[in-house]
N, C-alpha and C positions, 0 to 999 in steps of 0.2 A: 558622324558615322559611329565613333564610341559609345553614343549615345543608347545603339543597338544594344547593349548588354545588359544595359536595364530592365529589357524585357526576359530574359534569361529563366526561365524556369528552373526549378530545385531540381537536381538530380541524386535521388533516393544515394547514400552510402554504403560504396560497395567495404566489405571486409572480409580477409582472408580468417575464414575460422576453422581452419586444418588442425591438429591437435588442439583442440578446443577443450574436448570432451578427452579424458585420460584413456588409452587404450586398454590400461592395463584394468582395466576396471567390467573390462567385457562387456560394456551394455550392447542390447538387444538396439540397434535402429531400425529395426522395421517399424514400428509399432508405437503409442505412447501412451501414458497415463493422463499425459498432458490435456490430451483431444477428449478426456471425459469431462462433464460438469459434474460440478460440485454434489447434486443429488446421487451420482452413479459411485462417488469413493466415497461419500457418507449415506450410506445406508440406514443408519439408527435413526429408529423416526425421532425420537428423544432428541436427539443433537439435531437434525433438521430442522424442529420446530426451532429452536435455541438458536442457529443461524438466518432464519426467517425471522424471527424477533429484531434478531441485529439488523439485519440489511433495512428492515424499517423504523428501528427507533437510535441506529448510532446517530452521535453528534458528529463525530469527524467526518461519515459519509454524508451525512444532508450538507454540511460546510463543504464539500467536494462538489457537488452535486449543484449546489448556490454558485460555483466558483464557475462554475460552465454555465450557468447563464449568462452571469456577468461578461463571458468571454464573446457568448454570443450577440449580446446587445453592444459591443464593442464592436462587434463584426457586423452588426446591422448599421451603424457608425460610419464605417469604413465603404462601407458599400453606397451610403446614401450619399459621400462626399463626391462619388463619379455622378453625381444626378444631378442636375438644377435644382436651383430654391426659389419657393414661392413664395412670394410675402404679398399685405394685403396693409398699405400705409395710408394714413390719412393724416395732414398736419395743416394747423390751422394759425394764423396772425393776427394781430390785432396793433397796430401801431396809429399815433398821432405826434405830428410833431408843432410845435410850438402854437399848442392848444388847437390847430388846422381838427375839422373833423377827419372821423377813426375812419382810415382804411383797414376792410379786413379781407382777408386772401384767404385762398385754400387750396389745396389740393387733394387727390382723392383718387386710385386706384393701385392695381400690380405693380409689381415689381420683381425681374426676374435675375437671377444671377449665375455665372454655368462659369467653371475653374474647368480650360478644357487640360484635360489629362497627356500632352503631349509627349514629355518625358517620363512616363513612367510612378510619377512619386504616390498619386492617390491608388495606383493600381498594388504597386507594390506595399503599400499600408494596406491596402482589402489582404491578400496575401498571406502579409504578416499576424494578422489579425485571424484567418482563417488558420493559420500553422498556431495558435494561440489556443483556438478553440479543440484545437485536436488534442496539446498537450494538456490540459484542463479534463479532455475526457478521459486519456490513457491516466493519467491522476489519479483521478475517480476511481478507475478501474482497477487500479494497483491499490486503494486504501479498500475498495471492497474486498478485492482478490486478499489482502493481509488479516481483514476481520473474518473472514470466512478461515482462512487457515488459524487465527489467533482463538477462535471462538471453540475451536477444535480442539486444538490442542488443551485449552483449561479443560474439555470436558476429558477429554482421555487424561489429563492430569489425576482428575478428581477419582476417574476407572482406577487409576495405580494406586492413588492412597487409599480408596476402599478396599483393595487386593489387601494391600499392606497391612491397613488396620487387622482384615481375618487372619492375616498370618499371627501380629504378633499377639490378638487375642487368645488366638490359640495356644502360642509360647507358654503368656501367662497363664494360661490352664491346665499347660505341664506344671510349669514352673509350681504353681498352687499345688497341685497334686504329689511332685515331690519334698517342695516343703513339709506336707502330713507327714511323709512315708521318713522324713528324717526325723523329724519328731519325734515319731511313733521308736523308731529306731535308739535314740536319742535315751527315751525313756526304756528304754530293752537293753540300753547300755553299750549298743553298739554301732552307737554314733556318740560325736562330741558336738559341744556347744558351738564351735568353729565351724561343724560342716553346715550346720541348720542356720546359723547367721549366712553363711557364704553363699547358699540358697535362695536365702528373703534377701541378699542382697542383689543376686542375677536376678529375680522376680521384680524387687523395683526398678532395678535398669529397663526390664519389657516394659513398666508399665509409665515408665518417664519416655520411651521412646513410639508410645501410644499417645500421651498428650500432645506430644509433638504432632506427630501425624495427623491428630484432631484438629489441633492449629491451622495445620499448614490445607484442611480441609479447608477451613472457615476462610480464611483470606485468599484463598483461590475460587470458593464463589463469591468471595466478596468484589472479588477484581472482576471476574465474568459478569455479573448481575449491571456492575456500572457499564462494560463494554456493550453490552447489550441495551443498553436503557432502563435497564429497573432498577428499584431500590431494592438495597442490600438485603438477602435473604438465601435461605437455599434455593438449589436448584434439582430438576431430575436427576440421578446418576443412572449409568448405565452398567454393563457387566463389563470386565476386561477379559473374561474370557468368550463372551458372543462376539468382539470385534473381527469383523473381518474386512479386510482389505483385497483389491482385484489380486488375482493369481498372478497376473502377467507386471513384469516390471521392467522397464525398458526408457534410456532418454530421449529416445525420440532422434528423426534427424535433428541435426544441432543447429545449422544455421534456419532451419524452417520454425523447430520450438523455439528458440530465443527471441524472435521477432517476434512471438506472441506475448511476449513478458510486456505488462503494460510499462515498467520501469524505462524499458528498452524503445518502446515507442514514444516514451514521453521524452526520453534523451534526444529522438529524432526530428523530433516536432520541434521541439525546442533549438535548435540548429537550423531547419526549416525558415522558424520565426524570424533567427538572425542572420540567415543568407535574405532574404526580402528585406531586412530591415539596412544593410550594409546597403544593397540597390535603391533603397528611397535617400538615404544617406548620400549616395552619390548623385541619385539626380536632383540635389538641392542646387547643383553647379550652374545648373540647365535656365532657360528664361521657363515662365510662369505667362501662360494667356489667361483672362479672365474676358469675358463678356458677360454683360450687362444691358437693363433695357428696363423700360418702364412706359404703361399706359395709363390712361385716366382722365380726369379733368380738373383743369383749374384757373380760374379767374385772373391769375396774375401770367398774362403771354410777355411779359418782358417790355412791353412798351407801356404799362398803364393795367389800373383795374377796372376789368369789365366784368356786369354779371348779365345772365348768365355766366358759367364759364365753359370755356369750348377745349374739346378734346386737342390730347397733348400725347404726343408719342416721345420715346426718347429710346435711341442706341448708343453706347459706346463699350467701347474694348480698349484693354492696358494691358502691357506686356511687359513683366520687372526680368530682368538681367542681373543679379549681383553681382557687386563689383569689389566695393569695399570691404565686403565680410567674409572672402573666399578663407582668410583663418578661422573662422568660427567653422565655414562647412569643414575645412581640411578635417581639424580636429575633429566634428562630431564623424566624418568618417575615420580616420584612423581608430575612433573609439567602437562603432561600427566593425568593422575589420576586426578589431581584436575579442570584439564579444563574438563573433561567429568564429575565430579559431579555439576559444575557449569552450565554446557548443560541441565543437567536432571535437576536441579531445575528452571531454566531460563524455560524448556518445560512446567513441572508441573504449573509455573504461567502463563506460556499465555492460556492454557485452562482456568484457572480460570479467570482469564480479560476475556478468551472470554464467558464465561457464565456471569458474571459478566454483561459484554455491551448489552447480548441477555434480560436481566433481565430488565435492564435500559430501552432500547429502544421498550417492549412489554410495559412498566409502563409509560414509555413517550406518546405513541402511544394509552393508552387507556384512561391517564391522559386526552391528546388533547382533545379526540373525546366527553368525558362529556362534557368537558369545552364549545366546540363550542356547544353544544345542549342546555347546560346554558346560555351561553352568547349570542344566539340566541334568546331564551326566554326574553331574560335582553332588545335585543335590540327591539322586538316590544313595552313591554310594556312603555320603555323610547319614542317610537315615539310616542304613546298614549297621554304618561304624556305632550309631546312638544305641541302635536296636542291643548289638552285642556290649557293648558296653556297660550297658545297665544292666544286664545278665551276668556278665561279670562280677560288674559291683553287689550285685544280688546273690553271687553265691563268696563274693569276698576276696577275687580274685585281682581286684581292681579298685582304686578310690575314687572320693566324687568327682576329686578335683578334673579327670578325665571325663566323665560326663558333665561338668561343665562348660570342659572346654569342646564336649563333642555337642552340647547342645547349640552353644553359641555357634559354633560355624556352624550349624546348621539354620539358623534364623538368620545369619549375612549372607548365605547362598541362598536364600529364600526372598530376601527382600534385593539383592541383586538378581535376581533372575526375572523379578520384577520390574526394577528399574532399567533393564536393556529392555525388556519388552514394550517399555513407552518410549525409550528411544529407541525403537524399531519404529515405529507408529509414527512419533516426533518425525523423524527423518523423510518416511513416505509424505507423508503432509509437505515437508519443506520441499521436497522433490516435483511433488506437483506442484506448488508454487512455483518452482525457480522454472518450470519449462513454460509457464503461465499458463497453470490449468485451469478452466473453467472461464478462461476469458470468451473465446467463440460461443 
C-alpha cells in the first residue's frame, strides 16, 4: 500500500511573497514593464539589429539551445523504456565431436521483451527526464533573456562615452581658447608664466581623460562584437539623447512577474526533477516484472537435429525482489531525499534574489532620476558661476585660479550627469530583466 506514493505527482511550490517587493519604494502593481518584449523597450533599430545578430550567432545560446536537445533525447529514452523491445536474432552452430560429422543448428526469428512498470520506477524516470527538459529550456531562456539585456547595455555604454567624449572635447576647446587668451595676456604683461602653465596643464588633464574615454570605447565594442559573434571591430552607436524608454514604470504583481524569471523556473524544474527522482529511488525497494518471449524457427527442438526446422515459440517471466542490497537502495535514497531538499531550498532563495534584484534596481532607477534632476540643477548654476567668473577675471576682479576651479566642476557635473543617466537606463534594463521580461 506504500507503494501508492510513488505515483504522487509534483505539486508546484507554494511561497509566501508578502513584503517581497519594498513598500517603501511605491511601485505601481497594476501594470508591468515585464509583460513587454524586448522589441517594444528597445526601440533603436541600431541596437535591434545588434541583438538580432546575438540571438543568432552567440555561442553560449546555441550551447543552451544543444543542451535541450540533449535533454529531450533523454526524454525520448525515458519514454521508450515503458515500451517493449524488439529485436530480430539469428545465431548459428557448427560443432563435431571426436571427428563424428558437423552438426549445424540455427535459429532464426523475434524476440520480444516488456519491464512491466509496476512500481513506478520507469515512469518516474519519463518524469524526471521531462522536469530535465523544462529546466534546460528555462536555461536557455534566462542565457537569452541575459544577452539581450548584456547586449544593451554595452550599447548604451558606448551612447555614454560618446556623450562624454563631446563634453570633454569641448572642455578642451575651452581649455585651448584660454590658453591663447593667457598667452596673449602673458605677453601684455598681465599674466604670469604660472597662470599659462596651470592652464596647459588643466588642458592636458581634458585631453588624458579623452584617451581614456577612447579606450574604454574600443574595449567595450571589443567585448560586444565577440558577444554577438563577430570579429572585433566597431560597431553602430546611437544617440544618448534619442533614448527613450516606456513612460510607465511599474513591478509588476510580484508573485505573477517572478514566476516569469526563467532563473525561477529553472529553480523549479530542477526540484521537480528531484522530487521524481527520490520516487524512482524509492521504488527500487519494490520487485521488478520482466516478460519475455520469442518466435521463429530452429532445427535444434531439444531432442536431436532436424532439417527442415520447425517453428518454436517461447514465453517466460522473472520477478527480482531485492534482498541483499536494500543498503545500497537505502543510501541511494537518503542521497535522493537530500538532493530534493537541497532543490527546495536552492528554489526558496532564487525567488528571494529575485525580489531582492526587483528591490535594488526600482531604488537604482529612482535613485538615478533625482540625481540627474540635481545634478542638472548643479550644472546650470556652475555655467552661471563660469560665465561671471571669467567676467571678473576679465576686468581683474578675480584670478584664474577661480576659473579653474569653476571650470573643473563644471566638466565633473557634466560627465556625472551623464553617468547617472546610463545608470538610469542601466537600471530600467535590469528591472525588466529581474521581473523576466520578454520571456512570454
Amino acid at each position: 500500500m506504500c507503494s501508492c506514493g510513488l505515483y504522487k505527482n509534483y505539486e508546484p511550490q507554494q511561497i509566501d511573497t508578502k513584503g517581497l517587493i519594498r513598500e517603501d519604494l511605491n511601485a505601481d502593481t497594476t501594470s508591468s514593464i515585464g509583460s513587454l518584449k524586448w522589441e517594444e523597450l528597445f526601440t533603436d533599430a541600431k541596437l535591434q539589429s545588434l541583438i538580432n545578430e546575438g540571438l543568432e550567432h552567440n555561442s553560449d545560446l546555441a550551447i543552451a539551445k544543444l543542451n535541450i536537445d540533449e535533454a529531450m533525447a533523454s526524454l525520448g529514452s525515458a519514454k521508450g523504456a515503458l515500451m517493449p523491445t524488439v529485436d530480430v536474432a539469428a545465431s548459428g552452430n557448427l560443432s563435431s565431436y571426436d571427428g563424428s560429422k558437423t552438426t549445424k543448428t540455427y535459429s532464426v526469428g523475434p524476440e520480444v521483451s516488456w519491464q512491466v512498470d509496476i512500481f513506478g520506477k520507469l515512469t518516474n524516470a519519463k518524469k524526471a527526464a521531462a522536469a530535465t527538459v523544462e529546466e534546460k529550456q528555462a536555461y536557455a531562456q534566462a542565457v537569452r533573456t541575459q544577452l539581450i539585456a548584456t547586449i544593451a547595455e554595452y550599447y548604451y555604454t558606448l551612447e555614454s562615452l560618446d556623450a562624454k567624449v563631446k563634453v570633454t572635447q569641448k572642455t578642451i576647446e575651452s581649455w585651448t581658447e584660454y590658453v591663447g587668451t593667457q598667452k596673449a595676456l602673458m605677453n601684455a604683461g598681465q599674466a604670469t608664466r604660472s597662470d599659462v602653465s596651470q592652464a596647459e596643464a588643466s588642458k592636458l588633464s581634458a585631453e588624458t581623460t579623452l584617451e581614456q574615454l577612447n579606450q574604454q570605447i574600443s574595449q567595450t565594442e571589443n567585448s560586444l562584437c565577440a558577444l554577438i559573434g563577430r570579429t572585433s571591430g566597431t560597431v553602430a552607436h546611437g544617440n544618448l539623447d534619442d533614448v527613450k524608454m516606456p513612460d510607465r514604470l511599474s513591478s509588476g504583481v510580484p508573485v505573477d512577474m517572478l514566476n516569469n524569471r526563467p532563473d525561477v523556473r529553472q529553480a523549479e524544474a530542477s526540484l521537480k526533477s528531484a522530487f521524481y527522482n527520490t520516487n524512482k529511488a524509492r521504488s527500487a525497494f519494490y520487485p521488478s516484472l520482466t516478460l519475455s518471449g520469442s518466435a521463429g524457427w530452429t532445427n535444434s527442438g531439444g531432442v536431436g537435429v532436424s532439417n527442415p526446422g520447425a517453428l518454436l515459440l517461447q514465453a517466460a517471466g522473472s520477478l527480482i525482489q531485492p534482498i541483499l542490497n536494500n543498503g545500497q537502495n537505502r543510501a541511494n535514497l537518503e542521497i535522493a531525499k537530500a538532493q530534493q531538499e537541497e532543490a527546495k531550498i536552492k528554489f526558496r532563495q532564487t525567488v528571494l534574489d529575485a525580489g531582492n534584484e526587483v528591490n535594488n534596481a526600482l531604488k537604482n532607477y529612482q535613485t538615478s532620476t533625482n540625481m540627474i534632476r540635481l545634478e542638472s540643477q548643479q550644472i546650470e548654476k556652475l555655467k552661471q558661476t563660469l560665465d561671471d567668473t571669467e567676467v571678473q577675471m576679465k576686468y581683474g576682479s578675480t584670478n584664474y585660479l577661480q576659473v579653474i576651479v569653476a571650470r573643473q566642476s563644471l566638466l565633473s557635473a557634466q560627465l556625472n550627469v551623464l553617468s547617472d543617466r546610463y545608470n538610469e537606463i542601466d537600471s530600467y534594463i535590469t528591472l525588466y530583466q529581474a521581473l523576466g521580461g520578454g520571456v512570454k
